[in-house]
C-alpha positions in Angstrom: -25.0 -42.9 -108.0 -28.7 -42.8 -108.7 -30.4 -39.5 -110.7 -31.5 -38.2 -107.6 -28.3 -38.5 -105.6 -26.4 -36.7 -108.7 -29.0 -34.5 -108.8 -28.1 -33.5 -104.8 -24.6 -33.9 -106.1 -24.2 -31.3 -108.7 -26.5 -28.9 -106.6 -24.1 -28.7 -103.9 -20.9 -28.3 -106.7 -22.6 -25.5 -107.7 -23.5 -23.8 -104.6 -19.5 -24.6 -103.8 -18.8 -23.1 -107.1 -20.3 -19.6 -107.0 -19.1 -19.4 -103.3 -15.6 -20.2 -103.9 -15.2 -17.9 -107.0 -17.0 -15.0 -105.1 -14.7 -15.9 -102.3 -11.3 -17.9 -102.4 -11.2 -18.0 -98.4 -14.1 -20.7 -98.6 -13.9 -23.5 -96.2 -12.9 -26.4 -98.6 -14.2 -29.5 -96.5 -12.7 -32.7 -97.1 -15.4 -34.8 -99.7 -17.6 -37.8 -98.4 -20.1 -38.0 -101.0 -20.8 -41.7 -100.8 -19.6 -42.1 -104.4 -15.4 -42.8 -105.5 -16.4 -40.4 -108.4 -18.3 -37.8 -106.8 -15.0 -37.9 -104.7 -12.3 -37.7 -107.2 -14.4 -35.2 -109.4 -14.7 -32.8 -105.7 -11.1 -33.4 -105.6 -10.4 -32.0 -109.3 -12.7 -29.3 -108.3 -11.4 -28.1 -105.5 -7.5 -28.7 -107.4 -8.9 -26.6 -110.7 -10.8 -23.9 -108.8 -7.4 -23.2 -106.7 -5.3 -23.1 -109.5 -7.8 -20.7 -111.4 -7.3 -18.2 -108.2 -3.7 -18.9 -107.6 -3.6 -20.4 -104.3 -2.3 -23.8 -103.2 -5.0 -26.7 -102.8 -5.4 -28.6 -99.7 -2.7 -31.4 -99.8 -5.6 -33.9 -100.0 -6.7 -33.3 -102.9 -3.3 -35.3 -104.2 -4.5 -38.7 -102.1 -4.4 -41.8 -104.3 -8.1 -42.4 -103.4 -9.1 -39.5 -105.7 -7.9 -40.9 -109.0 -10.3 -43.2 -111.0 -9.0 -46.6 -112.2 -10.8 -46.4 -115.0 -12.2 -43.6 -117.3 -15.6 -41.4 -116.4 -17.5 -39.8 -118.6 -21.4 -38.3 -118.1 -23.8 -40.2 -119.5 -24.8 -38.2 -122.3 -21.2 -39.2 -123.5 -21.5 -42.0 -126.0 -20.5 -41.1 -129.1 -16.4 -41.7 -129.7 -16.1 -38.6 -131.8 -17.7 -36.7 -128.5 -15.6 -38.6 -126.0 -12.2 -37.9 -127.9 -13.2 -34.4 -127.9 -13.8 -34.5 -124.2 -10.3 -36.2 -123.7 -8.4 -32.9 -125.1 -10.5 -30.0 -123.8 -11.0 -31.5 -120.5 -8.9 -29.5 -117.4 -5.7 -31.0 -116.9 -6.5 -31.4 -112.8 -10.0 -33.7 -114.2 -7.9 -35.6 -116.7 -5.2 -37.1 -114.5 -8.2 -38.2 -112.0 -9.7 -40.1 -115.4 -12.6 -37.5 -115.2 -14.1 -35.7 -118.7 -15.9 -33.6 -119.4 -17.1 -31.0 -121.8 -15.0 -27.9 -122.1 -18.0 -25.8 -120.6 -19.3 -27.6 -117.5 -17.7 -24.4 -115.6 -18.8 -21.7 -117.0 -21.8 -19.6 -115.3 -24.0 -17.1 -116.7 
């Protein structure tokens, strides 16, 4: 995924973000991002924001597809010490997907 794809990326997590949170009746679309981990990391979205409001998340969201093979950190992520850190505070529906990330990326002003 190149900067500028991310960048388009993250924009539209946020939007779905703030719209879900404001309203859990948001239409969750199925992800086609281009991108196995923009895909998986939707899918742990959509999974953690669900379980945050109580309501079951679309069955897809459990597909095979949406788990990484291998582990996915962001790229300002190198340092071990950082990365183990990450491995324990990261959401339990990003961590079985091989997603993580820092313990705030969800938090909004």
């Amino acid at each position: 995924m190149t900067n500028d794809e991310y960048r388009i990326f993250w924009n539209k997590i946020v939007v779905f973000i703030d719209e879900f949170r404001r309203n859990s009746k948001t239409k969750i679309k199925y992800p086609y991002f281009g991108s196995q981990i923009a895909n998986a990391y939707y899918a742990g979205l959509v999974e953690f924001l669900s379980n945050e409001q109580g309501i079951q998340p679309p069955s897809w969201v459990y597909k095979k597809i949406f788990y990484l093979k291998n582990p996915f950190f962001p790229s300002g992520f190198k340092s071990y010490e950082y990365r183990l850190l990450t491995m324990i505070e990261t959401p339990i529906e990003f961590k079985i997907r091989n997603i993580f990330l820092g313990e705030n990326t969800f938090n909004r002003c």
